[in-house]
VOBA-1610 file (N, C-alpha, C; in pm, whole numbers, padded with zeros to 5 digits, always signed):
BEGIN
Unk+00084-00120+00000Unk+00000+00000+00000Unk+00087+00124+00000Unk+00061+00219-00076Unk+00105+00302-00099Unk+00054+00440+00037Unk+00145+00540+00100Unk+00061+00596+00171Unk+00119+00754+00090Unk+00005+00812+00103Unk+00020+00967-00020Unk-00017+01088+00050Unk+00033+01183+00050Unk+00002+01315+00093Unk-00038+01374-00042Unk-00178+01409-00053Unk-00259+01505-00162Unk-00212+01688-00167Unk-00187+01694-00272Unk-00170+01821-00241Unk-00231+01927-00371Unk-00382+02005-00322Unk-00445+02041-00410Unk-00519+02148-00426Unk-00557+02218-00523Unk-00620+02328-00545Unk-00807+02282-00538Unk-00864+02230-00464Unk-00990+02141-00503Unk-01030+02285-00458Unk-01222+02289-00560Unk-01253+02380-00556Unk-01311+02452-00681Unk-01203+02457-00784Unk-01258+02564-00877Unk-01284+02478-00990Unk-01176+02382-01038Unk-01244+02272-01139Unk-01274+02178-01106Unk-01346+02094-01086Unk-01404+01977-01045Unk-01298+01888-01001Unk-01212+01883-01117Unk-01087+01743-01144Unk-01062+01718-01013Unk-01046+01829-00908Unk-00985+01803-00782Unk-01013+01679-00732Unk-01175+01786-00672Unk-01306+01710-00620Unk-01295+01550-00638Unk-01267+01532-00805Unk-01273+01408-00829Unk-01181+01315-00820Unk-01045+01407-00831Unk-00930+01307-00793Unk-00937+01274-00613Unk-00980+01336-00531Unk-00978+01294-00389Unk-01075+01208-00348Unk-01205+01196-00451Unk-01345+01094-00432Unk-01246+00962-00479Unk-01132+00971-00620Unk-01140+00926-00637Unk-01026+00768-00530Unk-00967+00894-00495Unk-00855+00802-00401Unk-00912+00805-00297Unk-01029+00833-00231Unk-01129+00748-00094Unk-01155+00635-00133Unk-01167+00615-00303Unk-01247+00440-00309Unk-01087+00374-00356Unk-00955+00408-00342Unk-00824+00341-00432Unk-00769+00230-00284Unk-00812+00130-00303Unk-00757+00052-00146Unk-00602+00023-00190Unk-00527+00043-00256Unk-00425+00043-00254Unk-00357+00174-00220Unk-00384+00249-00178Unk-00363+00401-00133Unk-00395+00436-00003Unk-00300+00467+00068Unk-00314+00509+00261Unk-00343+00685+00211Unk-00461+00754+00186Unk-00459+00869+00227Unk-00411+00933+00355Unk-00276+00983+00367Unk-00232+01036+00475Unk-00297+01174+00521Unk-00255+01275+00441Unk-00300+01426+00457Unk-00330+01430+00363Unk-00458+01576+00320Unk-00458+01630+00189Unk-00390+01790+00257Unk-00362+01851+00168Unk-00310+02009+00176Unk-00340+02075+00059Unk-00386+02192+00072Unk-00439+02272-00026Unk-00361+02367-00050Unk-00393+02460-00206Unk-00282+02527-00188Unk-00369+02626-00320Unk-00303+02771-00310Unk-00385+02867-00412Unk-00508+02916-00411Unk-00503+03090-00370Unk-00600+03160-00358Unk-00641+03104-00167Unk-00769+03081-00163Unk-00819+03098-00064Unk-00799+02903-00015Unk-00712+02912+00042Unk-00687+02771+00092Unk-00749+02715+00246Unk-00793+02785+00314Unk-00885+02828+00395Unk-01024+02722+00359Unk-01060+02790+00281Unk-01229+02749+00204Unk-01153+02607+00155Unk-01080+02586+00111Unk-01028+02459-00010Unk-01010+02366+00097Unk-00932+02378+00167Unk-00935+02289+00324Unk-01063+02230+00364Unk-01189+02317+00417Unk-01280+02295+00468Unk-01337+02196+00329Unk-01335+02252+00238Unk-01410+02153+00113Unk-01368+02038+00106Unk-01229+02016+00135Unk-01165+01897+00077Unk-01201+01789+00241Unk-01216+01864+00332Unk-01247+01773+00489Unk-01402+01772+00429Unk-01485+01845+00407Unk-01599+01850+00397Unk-01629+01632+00304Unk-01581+01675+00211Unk-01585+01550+00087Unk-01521+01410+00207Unk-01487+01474+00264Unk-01393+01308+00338Unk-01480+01279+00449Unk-01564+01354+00486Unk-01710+01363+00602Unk-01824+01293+00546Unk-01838+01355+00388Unk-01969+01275+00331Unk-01839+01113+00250Unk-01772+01082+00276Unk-01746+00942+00277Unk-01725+00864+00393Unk-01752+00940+00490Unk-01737+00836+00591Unk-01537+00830+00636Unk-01488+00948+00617Unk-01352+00960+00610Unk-01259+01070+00736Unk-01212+01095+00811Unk-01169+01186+00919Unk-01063+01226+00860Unk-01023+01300+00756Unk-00941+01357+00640Unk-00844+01447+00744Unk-00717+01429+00738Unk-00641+01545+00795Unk-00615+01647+00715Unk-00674+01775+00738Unk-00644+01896+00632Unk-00594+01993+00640Unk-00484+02011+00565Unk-00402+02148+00574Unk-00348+02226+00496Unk-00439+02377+00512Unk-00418+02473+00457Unk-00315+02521+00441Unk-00273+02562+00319Unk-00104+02568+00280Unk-00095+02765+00218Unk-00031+02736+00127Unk+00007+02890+00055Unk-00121+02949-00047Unk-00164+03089-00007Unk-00210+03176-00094Unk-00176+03216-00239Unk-00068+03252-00224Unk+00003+03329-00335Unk+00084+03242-00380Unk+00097+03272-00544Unk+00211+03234-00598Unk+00353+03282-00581Unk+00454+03164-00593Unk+00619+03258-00509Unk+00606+03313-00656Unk+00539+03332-00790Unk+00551+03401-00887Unk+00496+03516-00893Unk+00418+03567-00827Unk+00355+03682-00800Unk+00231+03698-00890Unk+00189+03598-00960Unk+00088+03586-01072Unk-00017+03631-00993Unk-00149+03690-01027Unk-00278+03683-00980Unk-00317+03530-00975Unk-00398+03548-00865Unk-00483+03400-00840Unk-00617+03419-00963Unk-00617+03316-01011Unk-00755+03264-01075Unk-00847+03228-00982Unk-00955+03281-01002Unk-01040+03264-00899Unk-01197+03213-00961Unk-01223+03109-01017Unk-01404+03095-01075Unk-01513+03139-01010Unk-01528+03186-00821Unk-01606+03254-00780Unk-01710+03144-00742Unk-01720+03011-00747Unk-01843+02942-00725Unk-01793+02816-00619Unk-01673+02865-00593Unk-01586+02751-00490Unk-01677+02743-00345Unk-01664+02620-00351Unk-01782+02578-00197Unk-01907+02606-00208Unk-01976+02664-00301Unk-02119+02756-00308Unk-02233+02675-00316Unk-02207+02531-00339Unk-02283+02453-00362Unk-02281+02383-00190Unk-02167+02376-00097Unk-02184+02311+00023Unk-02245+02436+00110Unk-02322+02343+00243Unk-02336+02437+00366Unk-02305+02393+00441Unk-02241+02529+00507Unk-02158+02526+00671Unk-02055+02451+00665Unk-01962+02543+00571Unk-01838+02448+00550Unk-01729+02558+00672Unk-01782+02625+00712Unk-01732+02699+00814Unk-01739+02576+00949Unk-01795+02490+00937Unk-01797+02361+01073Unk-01723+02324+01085Unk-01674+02313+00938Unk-01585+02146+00921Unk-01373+02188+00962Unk-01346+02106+01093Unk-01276+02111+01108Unk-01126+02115+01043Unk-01014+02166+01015Unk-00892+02173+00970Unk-00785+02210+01068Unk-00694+02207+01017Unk-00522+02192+01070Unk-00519+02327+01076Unk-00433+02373+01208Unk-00379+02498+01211Unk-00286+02553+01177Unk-00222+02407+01159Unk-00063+02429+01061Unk-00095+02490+00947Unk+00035+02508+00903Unk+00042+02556+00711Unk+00083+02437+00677Unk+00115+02399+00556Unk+00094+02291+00469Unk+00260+02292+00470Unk+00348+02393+00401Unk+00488+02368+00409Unk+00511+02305+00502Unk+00523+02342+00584Unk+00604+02282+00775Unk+00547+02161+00782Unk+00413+02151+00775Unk+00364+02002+00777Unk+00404+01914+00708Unk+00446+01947+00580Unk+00513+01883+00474Unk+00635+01823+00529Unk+00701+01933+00522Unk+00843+01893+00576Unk+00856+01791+00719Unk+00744+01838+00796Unk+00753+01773+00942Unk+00709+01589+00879Unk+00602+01574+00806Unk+00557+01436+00806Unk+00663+01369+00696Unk+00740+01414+00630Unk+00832+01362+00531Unk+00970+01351+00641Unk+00995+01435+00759Unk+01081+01398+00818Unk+01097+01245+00934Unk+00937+01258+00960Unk+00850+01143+01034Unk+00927+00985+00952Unk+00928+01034+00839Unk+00860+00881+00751Unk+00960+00924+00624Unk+01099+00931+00627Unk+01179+00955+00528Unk+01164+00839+00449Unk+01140+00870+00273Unk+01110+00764+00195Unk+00985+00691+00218Unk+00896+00703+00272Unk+00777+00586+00283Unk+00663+00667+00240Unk+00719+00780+00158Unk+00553+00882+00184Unk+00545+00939+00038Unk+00444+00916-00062Unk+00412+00962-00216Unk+00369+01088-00187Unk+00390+01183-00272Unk+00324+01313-00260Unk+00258+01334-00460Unk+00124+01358-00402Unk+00048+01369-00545Unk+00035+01528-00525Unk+00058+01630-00629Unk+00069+01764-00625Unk-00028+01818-00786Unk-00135+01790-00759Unk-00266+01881-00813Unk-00308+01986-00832Unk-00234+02060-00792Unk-00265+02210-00840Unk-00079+02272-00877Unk-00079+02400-00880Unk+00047+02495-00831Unk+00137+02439-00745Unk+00267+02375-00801Unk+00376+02332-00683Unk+00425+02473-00560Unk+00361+02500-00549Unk+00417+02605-00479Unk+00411+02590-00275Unk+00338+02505-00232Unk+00382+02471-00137Unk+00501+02396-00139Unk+00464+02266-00243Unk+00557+02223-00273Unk+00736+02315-00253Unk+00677+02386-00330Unk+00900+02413-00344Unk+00884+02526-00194Unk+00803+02593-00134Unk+00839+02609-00012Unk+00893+02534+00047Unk+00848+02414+00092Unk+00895+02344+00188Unk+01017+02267+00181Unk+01052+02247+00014Unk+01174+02190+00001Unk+01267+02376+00023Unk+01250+02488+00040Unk+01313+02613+00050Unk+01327+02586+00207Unk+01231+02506+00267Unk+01255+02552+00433Unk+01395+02420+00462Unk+01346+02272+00394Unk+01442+02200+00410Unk+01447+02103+00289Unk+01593+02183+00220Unk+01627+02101+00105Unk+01627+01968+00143Unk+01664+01921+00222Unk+01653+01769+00220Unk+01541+01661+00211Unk+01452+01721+00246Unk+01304+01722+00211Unk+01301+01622+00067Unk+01376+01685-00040Unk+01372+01631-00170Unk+01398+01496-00189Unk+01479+01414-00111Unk+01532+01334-00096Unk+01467+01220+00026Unk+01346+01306+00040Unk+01226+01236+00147Unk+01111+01143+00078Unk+01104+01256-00021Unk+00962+01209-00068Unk+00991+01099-00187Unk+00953+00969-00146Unk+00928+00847-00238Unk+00900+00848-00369Unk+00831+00948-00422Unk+00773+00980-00567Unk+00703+01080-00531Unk+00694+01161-00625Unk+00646+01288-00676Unk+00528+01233-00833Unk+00404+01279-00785Unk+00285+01254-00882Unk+00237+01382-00898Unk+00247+01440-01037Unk+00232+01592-01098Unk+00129+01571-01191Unk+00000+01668-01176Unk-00080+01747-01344Unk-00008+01873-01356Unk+00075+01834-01453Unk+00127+01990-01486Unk+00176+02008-01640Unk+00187+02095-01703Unk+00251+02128-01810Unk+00188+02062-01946Unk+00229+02103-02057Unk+00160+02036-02183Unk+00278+02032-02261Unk+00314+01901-02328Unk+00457+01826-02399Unk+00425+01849-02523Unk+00547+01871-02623Unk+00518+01885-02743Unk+00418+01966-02824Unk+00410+02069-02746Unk+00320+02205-02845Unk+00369+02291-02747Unk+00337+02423-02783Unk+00324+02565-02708Unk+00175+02579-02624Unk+00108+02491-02544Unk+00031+02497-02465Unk+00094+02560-02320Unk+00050+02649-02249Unk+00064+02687-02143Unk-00004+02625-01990Unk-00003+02516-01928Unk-00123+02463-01874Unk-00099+02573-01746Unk-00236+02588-01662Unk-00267+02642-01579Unk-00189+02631-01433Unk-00190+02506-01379Unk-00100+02519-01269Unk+00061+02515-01296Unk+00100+02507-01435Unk+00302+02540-01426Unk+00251+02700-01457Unk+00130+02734-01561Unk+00146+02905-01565Unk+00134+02978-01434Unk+00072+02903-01316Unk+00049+02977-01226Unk+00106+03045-01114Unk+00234+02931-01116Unk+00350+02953-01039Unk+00502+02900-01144Unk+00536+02941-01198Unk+00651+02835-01339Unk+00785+02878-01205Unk+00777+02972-01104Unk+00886+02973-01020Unk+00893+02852-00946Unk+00752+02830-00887Unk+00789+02703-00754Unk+00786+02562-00863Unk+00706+02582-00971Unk+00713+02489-01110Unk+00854+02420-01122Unk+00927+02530-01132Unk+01089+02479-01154Unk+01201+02444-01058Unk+01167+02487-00954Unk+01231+02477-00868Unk+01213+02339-00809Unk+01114+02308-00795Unk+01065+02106-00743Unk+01088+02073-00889Unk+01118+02054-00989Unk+01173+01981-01086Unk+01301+01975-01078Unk+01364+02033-01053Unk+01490+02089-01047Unk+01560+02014-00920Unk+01484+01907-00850Unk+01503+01936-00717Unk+01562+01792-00696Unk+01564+01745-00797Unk+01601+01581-00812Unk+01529+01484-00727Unk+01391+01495-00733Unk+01266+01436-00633Unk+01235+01322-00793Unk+01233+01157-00786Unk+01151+01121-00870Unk+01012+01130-00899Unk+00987+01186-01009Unk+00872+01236-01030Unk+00823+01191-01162Unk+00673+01183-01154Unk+00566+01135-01303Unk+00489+01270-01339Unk+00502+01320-01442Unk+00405+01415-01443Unk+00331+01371-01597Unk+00179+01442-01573Unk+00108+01423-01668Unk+00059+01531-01712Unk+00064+01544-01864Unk+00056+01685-01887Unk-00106+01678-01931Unk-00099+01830-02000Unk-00262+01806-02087Unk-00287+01711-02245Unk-00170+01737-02294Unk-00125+01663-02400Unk-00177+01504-02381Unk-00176+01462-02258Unk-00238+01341-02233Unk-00374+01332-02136Unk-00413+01382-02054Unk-00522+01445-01987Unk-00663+01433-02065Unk-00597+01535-02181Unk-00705+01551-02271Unk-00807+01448-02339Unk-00693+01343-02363Unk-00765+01203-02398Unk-00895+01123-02322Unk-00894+01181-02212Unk-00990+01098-02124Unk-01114+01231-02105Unk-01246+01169-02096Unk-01399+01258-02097Unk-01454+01217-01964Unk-01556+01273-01906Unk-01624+01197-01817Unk-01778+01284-01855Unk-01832+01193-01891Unk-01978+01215-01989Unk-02143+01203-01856Unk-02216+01241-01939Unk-02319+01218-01890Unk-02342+01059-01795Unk-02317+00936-01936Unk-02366+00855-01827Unk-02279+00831-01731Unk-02173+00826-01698Unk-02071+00804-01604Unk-02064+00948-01494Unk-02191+01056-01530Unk-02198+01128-01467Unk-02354+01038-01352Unk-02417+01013-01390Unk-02506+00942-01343Unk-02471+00837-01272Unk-02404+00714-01298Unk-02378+00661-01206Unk-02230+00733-01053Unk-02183+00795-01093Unk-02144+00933-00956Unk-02267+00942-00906Unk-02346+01026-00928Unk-02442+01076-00885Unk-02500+00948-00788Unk-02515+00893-00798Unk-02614+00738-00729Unk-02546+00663-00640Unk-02424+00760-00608Unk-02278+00673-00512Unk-02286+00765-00365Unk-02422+00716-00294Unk-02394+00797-00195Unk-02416+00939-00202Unk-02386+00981-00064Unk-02385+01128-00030Unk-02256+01207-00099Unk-02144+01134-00059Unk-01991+01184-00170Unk-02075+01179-00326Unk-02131+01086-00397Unk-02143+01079-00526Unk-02233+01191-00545Unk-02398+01210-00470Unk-02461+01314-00491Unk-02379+01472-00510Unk-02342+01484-00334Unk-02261+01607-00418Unk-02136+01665-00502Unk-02076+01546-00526Unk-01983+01520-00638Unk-02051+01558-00770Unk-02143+01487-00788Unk-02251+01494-00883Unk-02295+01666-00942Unk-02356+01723-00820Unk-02317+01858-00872Unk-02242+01945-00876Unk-02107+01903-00773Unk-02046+02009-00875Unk-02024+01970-00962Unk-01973+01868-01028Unk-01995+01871-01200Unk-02070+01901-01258Unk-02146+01899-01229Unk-02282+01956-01328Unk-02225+02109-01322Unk-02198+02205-01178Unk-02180+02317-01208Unk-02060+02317-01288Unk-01968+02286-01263Unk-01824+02327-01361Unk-01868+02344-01487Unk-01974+02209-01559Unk-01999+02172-01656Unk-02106+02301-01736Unk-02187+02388-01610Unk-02233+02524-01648Unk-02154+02628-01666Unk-02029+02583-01613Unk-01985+02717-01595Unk-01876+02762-01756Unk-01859+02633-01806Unk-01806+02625-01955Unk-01936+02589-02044Unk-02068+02601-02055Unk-02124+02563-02093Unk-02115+02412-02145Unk-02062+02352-02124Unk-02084+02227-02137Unk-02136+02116-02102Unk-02142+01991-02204Unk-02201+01885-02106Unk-02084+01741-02067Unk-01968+01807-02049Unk-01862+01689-02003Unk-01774+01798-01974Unk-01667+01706-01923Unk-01520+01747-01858Unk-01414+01640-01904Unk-01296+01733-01874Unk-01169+01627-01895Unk-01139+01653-01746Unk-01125+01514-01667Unk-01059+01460-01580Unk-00906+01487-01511Unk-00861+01610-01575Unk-00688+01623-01546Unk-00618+01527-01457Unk-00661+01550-01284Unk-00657+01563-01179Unk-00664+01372-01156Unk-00776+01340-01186Unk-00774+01188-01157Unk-00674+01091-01255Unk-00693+01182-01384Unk-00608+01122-01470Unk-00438+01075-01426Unk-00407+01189-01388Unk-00246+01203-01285Unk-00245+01078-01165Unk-00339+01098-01051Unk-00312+01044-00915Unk-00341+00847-01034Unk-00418+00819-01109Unk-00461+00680-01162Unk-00307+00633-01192Unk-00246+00705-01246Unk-00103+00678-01303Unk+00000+00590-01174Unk-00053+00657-01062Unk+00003+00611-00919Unk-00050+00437-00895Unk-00203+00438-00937Unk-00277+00330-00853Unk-00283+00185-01006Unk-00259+00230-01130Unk-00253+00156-01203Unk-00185+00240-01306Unk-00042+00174-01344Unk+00016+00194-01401Unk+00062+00158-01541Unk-00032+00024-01521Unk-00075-00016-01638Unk-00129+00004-01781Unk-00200+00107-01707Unk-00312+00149-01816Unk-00243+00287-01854Unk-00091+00317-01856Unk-00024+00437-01908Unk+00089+00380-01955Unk+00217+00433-02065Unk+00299+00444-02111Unk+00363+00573-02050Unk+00509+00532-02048Unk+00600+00652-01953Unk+00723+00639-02023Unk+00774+00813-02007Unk+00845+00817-02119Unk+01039+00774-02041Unk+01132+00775-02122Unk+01255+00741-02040Unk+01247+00847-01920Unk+01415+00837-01807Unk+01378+00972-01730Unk+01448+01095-01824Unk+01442+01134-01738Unk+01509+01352-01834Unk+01461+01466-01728Unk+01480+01564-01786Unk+01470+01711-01742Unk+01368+01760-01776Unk+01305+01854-01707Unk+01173+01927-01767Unk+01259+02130-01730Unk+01159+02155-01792Unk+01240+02287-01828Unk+01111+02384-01851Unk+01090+02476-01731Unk+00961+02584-01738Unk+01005+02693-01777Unk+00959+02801-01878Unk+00997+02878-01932Unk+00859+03005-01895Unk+00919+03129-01847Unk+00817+03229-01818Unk+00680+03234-01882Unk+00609+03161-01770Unk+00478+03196-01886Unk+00405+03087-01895Unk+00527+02975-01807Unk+00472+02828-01785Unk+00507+02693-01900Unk+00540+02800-02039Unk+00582+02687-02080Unk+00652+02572-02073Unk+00656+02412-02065Unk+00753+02322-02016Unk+00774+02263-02166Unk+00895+02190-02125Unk+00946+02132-02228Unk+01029+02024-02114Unk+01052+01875-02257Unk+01092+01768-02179Unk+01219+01771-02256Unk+01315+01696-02204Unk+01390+01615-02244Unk+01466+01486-02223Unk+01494+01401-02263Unk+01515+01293-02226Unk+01678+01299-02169Unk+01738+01221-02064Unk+01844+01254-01986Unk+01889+01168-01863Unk+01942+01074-01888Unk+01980+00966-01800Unk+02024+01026-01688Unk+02093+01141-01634Unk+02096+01215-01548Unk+01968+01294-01445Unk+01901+01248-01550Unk+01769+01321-01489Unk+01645+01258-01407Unk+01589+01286-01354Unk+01484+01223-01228Unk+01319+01185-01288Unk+01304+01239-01407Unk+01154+01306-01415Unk+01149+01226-01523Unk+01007+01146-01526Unk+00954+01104-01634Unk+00781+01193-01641Unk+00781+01158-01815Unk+00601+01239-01830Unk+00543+01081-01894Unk+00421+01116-01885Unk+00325+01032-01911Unk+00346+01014-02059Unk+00364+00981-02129Unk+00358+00967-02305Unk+00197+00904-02371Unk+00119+00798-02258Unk+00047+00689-02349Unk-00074+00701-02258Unk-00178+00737-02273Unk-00320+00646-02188Unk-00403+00593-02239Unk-00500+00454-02192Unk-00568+00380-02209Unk-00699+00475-02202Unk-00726+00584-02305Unk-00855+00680-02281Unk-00972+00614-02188Unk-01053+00532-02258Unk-01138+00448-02229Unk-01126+00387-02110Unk-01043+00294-02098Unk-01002+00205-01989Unk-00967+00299-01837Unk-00899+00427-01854Unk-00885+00510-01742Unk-01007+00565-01715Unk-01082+00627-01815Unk-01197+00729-01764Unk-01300+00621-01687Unk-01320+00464-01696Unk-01404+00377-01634Unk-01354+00313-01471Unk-01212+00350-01498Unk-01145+00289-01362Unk-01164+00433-01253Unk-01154+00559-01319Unk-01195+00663-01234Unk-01284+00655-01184Unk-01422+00641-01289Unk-01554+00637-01210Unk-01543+00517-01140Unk-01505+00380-01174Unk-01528+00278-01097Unk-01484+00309-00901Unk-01382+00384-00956Unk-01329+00430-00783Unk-01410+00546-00725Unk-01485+00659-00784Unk-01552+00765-00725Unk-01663+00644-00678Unk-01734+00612-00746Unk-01810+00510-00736Unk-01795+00405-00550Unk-01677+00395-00590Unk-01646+00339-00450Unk-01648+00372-00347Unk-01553+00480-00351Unk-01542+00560-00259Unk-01678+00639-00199Unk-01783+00624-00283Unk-01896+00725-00221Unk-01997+00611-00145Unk-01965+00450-00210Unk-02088+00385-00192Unk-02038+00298-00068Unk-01915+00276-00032Unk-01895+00212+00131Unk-01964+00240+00207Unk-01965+00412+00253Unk-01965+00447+00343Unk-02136+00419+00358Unk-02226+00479+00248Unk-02356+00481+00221Unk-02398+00374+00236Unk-02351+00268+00254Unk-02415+00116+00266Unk-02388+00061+00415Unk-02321+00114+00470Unk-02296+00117+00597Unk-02401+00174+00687Unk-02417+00257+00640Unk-02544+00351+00696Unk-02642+00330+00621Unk-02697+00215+00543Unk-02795+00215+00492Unk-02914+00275+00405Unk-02798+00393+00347Unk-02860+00490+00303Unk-02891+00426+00168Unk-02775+00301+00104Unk-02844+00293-00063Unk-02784+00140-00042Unk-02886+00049-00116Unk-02849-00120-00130Unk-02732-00111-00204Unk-02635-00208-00146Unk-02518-00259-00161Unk-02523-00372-00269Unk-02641-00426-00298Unk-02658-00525-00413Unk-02737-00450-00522Unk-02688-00347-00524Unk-02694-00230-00648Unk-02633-00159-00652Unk-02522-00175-00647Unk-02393-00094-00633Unk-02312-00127-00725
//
């Protein structure tokens, strides 16, 4: 079993939401901490404990960094939490997310995955408070960057300082860009069966639906689950040799291949085969807990 510290922007695009439903149902995965990070991490905390409450989960959560060490404006979609109530209840960590970082990687040198979902930027704090840190963490699991075009993706544009600096940092690391991301949908009907997974699946359920208003659309690409799946089945991806990644102002990355180097990217996914193993795990993760409590038959599940 793998045990993972989450580290995420949940909140403004769904993907989060869904990558943390989706590792409540991954039994090969010890959710240790999640930590949030970008803009109002505060609210992102309470959301992300909130989701681990409606699974039946006592989530340790900790609020990490505001700002980018790039000084970029925060993106902000404005509809974060708006769908939960009284997320002002739901308990969190008083710590910051760096120090905690550093403190539970010092706990458990080598035994601890860190999946990083949004802006590395707690991230390279905490390797700034203790370089050695780098040399803690077991694997490094990244959505970041887009390979082979001039795509800019959102969390290396958002911070490309703390971006480069944890690449740079000689931490083994998988990252998955959009270049591969993109391949995978999560549609109506696989929005429906979410929806029918419990109290996690119900309100899982809408926020997708809202994200899905808020681009006018009627699907999403998965970023977020797409990345952490790479961790829990590895199978169902192709990975490229290791090498260097290289962020350029503005977020652009670029790979290269480099026997010297720590970092592999995703090259290959099983479209199909991943977008069903996602839902199969949101799915999970929402319907334990709900059958426990009797809220929905377990021989319809």
């Amino acid at each position: 079993m793998r045990s993972l510290i989450l580290d995420t922007d949940i909140g403004s695009d769904v993907d989060d939401a869904m990558a943390l439903a989706q590792l409540l149902g991954s039994p090969e995965v010890e959710l240790a901490e999640v930590h949030t990070v970008y803009g109002d991490t505060r609210l992102r905390a309470q959301l992300a404990r909130r989701y681990g409450v409606l699974a039946g989960r006592e989530l340790d959560v900790v609020p990490g960094l505001a700002e980018p060490l790039s000084g970029r404006e925060v993106w902000w979609a404005g509809h974060e939490g708006t769908l939960h109530n009284g997320l002002d209840a739901e308990t969190i960590s008083a710590d910051s997310a760096p120090e905690r970082l550093v403190a539970r990687l010092r706990e458990r040198p080598g035994e601890l995955d860190v999946a990083a979902i949004g802006p590395l930027t707690n991230i390279a704090a905490a390797l700034a408070l203790e370089p050695q840190a780098a040399w803690w963490i077991r694997h490094l699991w990244v959505m970041g960057g887009s390979f082979g075009d001039d795509v800019r993706e959102h969390n290396f544009k958002s911070d490309e300082v703390a971006a480069q600096a944890v690449l740079n940092a000689g931490i083994p690391t998988t990252i998955t860009g959009l270049e591969v991301t993109r391949q995978v949908t999560i549609e109506k009907p696989r929005l429906e069966r979410i929806r029918a997974a419990g109290p996690l699946g119900a309100a899982l359920g809408a926020d997708i639906e809202q994200w899905w208003a808020y681009w006018n659309e009627t699907w999403n690409v998965p970023h977020d689950p797409v990345a952490v799946l790479a961790l829990s089945c590895p199978e169902l991806f192709s990975f490229s040799d290791l090498g260097k990644v290289q962020i350029a102002e503005g977020g652009l990355s670029t790979f290269a291949a480099d026997a010297e180097g720590t970092v592999r990217i995703v090259t290959a996914v099983e479209a199909e085969a991943v977008a069903e193993e996602i839902t199969r795990r949101i799915v999970a993760g929402g319907t334990e807990y709900a059958v426990q409590r009797g809220e929905i038959d377990g021989d319809r599940t």
